[in-house]
C-alpha positions as CSV (number, residue, x, y, z in Angstrom):
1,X,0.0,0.0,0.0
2,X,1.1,3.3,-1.0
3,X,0.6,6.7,0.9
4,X,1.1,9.7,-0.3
5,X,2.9,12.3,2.0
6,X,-0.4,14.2,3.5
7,X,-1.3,10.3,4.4
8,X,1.4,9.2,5.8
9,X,2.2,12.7,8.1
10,X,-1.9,12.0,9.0
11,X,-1.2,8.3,9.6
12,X,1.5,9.1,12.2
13,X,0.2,11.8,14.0
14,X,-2.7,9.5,14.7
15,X,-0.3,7.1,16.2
16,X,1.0,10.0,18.4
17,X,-1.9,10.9,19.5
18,X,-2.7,7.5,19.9
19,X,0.5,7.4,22.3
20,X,-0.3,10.5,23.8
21,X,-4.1,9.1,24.9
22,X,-2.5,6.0,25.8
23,X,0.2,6.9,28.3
24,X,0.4,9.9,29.1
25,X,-2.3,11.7,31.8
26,X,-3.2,14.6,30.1
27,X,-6.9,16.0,29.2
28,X,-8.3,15.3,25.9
29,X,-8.8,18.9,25.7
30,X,-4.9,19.2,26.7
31,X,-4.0,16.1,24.2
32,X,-5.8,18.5,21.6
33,X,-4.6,21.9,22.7
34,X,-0.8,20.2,22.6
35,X,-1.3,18.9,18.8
36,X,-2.7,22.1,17.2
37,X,-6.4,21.9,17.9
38,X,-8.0,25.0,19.8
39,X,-11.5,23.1,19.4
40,X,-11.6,19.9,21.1
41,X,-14.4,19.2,19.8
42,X,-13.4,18.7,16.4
43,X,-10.4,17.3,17.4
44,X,-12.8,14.5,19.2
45,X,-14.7,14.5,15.1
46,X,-11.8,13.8,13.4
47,X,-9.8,11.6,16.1
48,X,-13.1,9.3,15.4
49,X,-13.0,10.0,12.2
50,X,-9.5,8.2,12.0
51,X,-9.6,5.9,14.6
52,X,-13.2,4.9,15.8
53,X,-14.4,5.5,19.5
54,X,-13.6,9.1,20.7
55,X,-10.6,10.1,22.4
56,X,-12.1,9.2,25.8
57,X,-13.6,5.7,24.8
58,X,-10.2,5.1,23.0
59,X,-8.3,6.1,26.6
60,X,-10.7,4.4,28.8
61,X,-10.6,1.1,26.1
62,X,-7.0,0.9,26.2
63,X,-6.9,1.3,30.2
64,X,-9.6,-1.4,30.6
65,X,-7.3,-3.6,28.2
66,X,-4.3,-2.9,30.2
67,X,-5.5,-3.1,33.0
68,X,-7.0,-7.3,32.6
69,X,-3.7,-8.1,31.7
């Protein structure tokens, strides 16, 4: 599969956000604030958008995981 560069930049920040939700305690507004968004809201839009559950059902999916290990 080939991505072009706007792709792949989008691809990877996803994974850092990703990252960012993941292991590091910080607000999703401050996850979005920290990234570029000023409106968390549309930051939560197009996290979904991307990656499925919001940026809170995403954080509280991968603690739950983590957590039953």
């Amino acid at each position: 599969m080939h991505l072009n560069a706007s792709a792949r930049t989008a691809a990877c920040s996803f994974k850092a956000l990703r990252h960012l939700l993941r292991e590091i305690q910080l607000s999703v507004v401050t996850v979005a604030n920290e990234v570029g968004y000023s409106n968390s809201s549309h930051f939560a839009h197009v996290f979904r958008k991307h990656t499925g559950p919001s940026p809170s059902d995403y954080r509280r999916q991968r603690q739950d995981s983590a957590g039953r290990r």
